[in-house]
KETOR-351736 format. One line per field, with one value per residue: residue in one letter; x, y, z of N, C-alpha, C, CB in turn. Coordinates in Angstrom, 1 decimal, m for minus. Glycine has a CB too. Layout:
! residues N
lolo = c(A  ...)
nxx = c(X  ...)
nyy = c(Y  ...)
nzz = c(Z  ...)
caxx = c(X  ...)
cayy = c(Y  ...)
cazz = c(Z  ...)
cxx = c(X  ...)
cyy = c(Y  ...)
czz = c(Z  ...)
cbxx = c(X  ...)
cbyy = c(Y  ...)
cbzz = c(Z  ...)
//
This chain:
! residues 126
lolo = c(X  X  X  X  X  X  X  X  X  X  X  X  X  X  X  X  X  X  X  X  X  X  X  X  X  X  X  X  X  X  X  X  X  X  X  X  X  X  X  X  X  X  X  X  X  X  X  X  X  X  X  X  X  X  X  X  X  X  X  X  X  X  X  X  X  X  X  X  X  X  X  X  X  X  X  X  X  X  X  X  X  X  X  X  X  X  X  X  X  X  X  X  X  X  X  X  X  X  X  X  X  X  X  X  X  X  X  X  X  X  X  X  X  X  X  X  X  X  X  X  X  X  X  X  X  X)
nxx = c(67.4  69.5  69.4  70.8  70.6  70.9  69.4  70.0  69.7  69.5  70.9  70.8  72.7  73.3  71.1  71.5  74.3  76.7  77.7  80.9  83.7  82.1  82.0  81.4  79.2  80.0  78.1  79.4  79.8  81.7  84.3  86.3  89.8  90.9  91.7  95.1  95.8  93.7  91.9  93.5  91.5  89.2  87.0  86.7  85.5  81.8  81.1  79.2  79.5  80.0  81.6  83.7  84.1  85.1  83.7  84.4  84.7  86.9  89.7  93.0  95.0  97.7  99.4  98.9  96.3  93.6  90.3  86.7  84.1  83.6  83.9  86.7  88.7  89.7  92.6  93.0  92.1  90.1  86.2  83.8  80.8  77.7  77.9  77.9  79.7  82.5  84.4  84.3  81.8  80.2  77.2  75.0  74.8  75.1  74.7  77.4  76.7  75.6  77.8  77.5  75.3  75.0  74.2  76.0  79.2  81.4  83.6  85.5  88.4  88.3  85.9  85.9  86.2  83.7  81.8  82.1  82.0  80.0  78.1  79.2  78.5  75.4  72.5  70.9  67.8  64.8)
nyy = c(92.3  91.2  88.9  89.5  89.1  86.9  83.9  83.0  80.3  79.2  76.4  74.5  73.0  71.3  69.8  68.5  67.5  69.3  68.2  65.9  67.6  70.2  73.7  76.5  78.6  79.6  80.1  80.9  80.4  81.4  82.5  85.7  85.5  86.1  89.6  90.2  92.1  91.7  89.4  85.8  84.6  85.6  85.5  86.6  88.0  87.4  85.6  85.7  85.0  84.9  82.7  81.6  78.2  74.7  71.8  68.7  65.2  63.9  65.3  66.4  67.7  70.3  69.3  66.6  65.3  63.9  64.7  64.5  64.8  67.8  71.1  73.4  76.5  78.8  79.3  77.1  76.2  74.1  73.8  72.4  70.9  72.4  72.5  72.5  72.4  72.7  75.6  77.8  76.6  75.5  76.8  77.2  76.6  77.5  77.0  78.0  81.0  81.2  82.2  85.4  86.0  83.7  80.3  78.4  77.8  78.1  79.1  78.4  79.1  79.7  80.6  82.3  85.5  86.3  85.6  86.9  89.9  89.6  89.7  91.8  93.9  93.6  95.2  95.2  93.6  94.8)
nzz = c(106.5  109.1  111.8  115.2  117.1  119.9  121.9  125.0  127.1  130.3  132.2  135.0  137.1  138.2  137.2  135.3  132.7  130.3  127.6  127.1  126.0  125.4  124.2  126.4  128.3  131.6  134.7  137.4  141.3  144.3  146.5  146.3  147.6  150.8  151.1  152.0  154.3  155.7  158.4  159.2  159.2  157.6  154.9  153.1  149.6  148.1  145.1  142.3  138.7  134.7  133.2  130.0  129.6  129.6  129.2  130.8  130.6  132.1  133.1  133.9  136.5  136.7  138.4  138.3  139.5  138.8  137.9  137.5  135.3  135.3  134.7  133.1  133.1  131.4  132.2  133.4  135.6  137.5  138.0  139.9  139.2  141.3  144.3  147.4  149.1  147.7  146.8  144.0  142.2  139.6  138.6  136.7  133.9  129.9  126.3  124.5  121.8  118.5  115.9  114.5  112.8  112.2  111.8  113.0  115.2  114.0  111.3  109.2  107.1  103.5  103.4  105.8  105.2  103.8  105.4  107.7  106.5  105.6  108.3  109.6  108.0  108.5  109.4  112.5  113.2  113.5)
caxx = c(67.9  70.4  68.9  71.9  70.0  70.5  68.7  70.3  69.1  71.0  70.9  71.1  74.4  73.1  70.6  71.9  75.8  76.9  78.6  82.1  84.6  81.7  82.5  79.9  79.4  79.3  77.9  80.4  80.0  82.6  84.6  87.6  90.5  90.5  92.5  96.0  95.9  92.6  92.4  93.7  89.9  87.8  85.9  86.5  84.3  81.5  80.9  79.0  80.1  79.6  83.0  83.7  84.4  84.9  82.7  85.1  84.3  88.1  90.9  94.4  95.4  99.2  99.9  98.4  94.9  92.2  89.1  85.7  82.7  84.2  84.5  87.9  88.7  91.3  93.3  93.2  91.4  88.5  85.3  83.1  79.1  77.0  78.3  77.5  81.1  83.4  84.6  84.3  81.5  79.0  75.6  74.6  75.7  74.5  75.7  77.4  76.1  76.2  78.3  76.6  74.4  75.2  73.9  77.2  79.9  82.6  83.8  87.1  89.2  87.8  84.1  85.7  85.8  82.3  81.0  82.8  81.7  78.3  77.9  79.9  77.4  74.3  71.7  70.2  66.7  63.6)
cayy = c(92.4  90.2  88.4  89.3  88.4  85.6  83.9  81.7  79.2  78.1  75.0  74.1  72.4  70.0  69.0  68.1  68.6  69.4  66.7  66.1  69.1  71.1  74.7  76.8  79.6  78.9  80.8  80.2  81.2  81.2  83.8  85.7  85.2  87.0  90.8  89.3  92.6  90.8  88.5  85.3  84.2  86.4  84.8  87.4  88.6  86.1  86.2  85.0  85.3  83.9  82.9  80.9  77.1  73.7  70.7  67.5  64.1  63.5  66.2  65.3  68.6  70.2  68.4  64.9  65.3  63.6  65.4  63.7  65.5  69.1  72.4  73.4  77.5  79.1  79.6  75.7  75.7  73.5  74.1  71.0  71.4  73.0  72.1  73.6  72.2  73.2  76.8  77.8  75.7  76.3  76.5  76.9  76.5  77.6  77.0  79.7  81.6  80.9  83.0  86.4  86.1  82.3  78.8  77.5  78.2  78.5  79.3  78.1  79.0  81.2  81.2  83.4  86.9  86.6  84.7  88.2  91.3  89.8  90.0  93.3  95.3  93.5  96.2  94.2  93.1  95.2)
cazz = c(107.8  110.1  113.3  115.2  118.4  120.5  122.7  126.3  127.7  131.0  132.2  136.0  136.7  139.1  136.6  133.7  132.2  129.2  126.6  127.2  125.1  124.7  125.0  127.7  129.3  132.8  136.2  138.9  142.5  145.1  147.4  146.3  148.8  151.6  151.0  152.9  155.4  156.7  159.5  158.4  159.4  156.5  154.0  151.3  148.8  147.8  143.6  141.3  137.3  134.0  132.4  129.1  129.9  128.8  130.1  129.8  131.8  132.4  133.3  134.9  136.9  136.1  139.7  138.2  140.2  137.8  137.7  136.8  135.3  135.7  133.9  132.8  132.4  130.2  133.0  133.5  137.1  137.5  138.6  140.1  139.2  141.5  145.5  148.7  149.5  147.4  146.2  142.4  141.9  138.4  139.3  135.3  132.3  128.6  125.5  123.5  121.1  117.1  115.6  114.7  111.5  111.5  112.5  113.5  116.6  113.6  110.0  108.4  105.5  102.5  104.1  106.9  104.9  103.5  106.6  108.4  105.7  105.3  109.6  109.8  107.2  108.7  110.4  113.2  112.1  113.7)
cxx = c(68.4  70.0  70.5  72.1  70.5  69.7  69.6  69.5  69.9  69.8  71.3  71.9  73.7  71.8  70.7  73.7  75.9  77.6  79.9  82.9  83.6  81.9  81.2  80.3  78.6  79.2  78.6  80.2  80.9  83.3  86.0  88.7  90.6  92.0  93.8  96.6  94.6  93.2  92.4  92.1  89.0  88.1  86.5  85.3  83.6  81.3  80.0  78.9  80.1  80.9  82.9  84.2  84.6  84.6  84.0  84.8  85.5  89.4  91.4  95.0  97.2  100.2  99.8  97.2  94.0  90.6  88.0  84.9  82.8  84.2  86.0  87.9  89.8  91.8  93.9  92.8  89.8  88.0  84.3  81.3  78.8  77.6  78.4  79.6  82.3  83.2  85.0  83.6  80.4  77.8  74.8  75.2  75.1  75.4  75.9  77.1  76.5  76.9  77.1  75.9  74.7  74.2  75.1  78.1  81.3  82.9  85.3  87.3  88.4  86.6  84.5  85.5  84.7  81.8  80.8  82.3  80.1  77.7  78.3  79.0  76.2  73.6  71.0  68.8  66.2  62.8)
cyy = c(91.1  90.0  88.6  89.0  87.3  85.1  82.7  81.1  78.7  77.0  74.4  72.9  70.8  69.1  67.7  68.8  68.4  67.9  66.9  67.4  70.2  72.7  75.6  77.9  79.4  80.3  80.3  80.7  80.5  82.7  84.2  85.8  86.3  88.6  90.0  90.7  92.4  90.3  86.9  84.3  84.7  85.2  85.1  87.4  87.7  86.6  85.5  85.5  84.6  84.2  81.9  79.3  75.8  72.5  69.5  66.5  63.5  64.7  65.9  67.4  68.9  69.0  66.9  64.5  64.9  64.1  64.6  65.3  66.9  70.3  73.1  75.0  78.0  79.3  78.0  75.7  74.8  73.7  72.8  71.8  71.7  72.2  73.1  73.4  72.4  74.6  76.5  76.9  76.4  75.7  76.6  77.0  76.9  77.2  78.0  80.0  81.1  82.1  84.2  86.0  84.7  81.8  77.9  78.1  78.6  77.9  78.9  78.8  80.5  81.3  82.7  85.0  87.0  86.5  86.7  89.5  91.4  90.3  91.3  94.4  94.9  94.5  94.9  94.5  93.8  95.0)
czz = c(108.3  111.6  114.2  116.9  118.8  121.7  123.8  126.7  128.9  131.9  133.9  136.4  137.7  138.8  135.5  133.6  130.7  128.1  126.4  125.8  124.5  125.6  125.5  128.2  130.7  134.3  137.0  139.8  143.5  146.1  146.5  147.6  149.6  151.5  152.3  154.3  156.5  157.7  158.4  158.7  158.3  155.4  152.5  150.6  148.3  146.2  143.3  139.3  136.2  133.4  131.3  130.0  129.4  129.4  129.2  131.3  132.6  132.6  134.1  135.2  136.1  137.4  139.7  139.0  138.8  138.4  137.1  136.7  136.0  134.2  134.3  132.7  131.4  131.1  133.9  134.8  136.8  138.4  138.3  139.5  140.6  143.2  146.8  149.5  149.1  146.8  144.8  141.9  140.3  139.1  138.2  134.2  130.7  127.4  124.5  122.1  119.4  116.9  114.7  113.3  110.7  112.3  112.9  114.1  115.5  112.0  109.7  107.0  104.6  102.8  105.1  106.5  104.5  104.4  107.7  108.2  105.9  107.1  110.0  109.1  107.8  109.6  111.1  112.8  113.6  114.7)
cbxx = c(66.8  72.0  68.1  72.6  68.7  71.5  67.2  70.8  68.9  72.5  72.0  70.3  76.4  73.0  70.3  70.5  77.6  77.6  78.1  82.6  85.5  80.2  83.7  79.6  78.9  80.5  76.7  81.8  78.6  83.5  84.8  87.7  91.8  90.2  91.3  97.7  96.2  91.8  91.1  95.1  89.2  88.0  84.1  87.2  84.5  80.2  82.0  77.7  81.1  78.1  84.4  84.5  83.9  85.9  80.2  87.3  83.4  88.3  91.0  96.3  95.2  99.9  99.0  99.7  94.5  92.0  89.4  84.8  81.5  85.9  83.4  88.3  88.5  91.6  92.5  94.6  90.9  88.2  84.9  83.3  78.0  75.6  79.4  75.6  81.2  83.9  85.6  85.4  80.9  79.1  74.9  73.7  76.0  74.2  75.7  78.7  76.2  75.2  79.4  77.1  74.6  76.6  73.0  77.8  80.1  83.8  83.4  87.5  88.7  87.8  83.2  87.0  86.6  81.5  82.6  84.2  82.2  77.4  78.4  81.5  77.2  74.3  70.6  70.5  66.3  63.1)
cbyy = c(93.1  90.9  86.4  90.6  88.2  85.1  83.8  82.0  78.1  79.4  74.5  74.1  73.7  70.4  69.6  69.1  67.9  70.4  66.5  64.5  68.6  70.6  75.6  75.6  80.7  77.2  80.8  80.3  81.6  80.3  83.4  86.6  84.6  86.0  92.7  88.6  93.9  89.6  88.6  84.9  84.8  88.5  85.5  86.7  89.5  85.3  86.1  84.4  85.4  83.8  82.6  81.6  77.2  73.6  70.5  67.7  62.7  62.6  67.5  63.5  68.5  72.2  68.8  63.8  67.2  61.7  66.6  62.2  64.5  68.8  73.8  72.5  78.3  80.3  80.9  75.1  77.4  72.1  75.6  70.2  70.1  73.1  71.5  72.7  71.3  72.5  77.6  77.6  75.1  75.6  77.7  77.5  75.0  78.9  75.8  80.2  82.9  80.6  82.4  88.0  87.6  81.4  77.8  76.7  76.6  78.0  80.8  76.4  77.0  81.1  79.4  83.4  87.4  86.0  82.7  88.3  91.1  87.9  89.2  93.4  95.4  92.4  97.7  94.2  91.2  94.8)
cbzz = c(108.7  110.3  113.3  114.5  118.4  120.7  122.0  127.5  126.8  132.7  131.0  136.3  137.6  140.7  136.5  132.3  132.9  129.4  124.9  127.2  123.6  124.4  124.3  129.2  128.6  133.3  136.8  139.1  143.1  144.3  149.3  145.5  148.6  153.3  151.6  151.5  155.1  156.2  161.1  158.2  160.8  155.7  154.3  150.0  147.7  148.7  142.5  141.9  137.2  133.2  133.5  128.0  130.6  127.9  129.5  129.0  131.2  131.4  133.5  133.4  138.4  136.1  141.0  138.8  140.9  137.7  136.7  137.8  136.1  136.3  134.1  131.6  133.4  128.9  133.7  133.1  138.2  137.3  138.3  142.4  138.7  140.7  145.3  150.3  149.6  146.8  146.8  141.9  143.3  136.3  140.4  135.0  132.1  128.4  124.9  123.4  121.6  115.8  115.0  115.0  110.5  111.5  111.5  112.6  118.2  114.7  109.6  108.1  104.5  100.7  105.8  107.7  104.1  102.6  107.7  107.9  103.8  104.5  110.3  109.1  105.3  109.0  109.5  114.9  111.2  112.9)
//
């Protein structure tokens, strides 16, 4: 049998950060904008969500804005650590998971179809 379990750990953003380009799954909370037949006073909806992310100590926006000690999304917005003051802030962070019936985040080359078959037939272990 295949441990196909994992286990998280998150990580309180305003404790500790990650190590620059490491990739994370991060909690964000903030508001989404307010519905535009609101008043232009509402708040909107408040969230909080865990999205994929990437911890780097340096990003230059598309506008040329330099970023310190920020998470990056695939959608290229950054989100500051944990702040009562800004929106879209992470409040934790984990790091993501090995790949399933591995010890490491990623397989190359001719490993990938065994690495792949042997995790695809595994019955999760007990």
């Amino acid at each position: 049998m295949t441990n196909l379990n994992t286990h998280v750990t998150w990580v309180d953003a305003r404790e500790r950060l990650p190590q620059p380009g490491a990739p994370v799954a991060a909690a964000i909370t903030g508001r989404y904008p307010a519905d535009s037949a609101e008043s232009e006073t509402a708040l909107g909806e408040e969230y909080w969500i865990v999205r994929p992310m990437t911890f780097t100590n340096r990003h230059f926006s598309e506008d040329g804005t330099e970023h310190t000690d920020c998470f990056v999304d695939s959608d290229r917005i950054v989100h500051v650590p944990y702040s009562l003051a800004d929106d879209n802030t992470v409040t934790h962070w984990a790091e993501l998971p090995t790949l399933p019936g591995k010890t490491t985040h990623i397989v190359l080359g001719e490993d990938v179809q065994p690495a792949l078959q042997s995790a695809l037939s595994a019955r999760p272990a007990t």
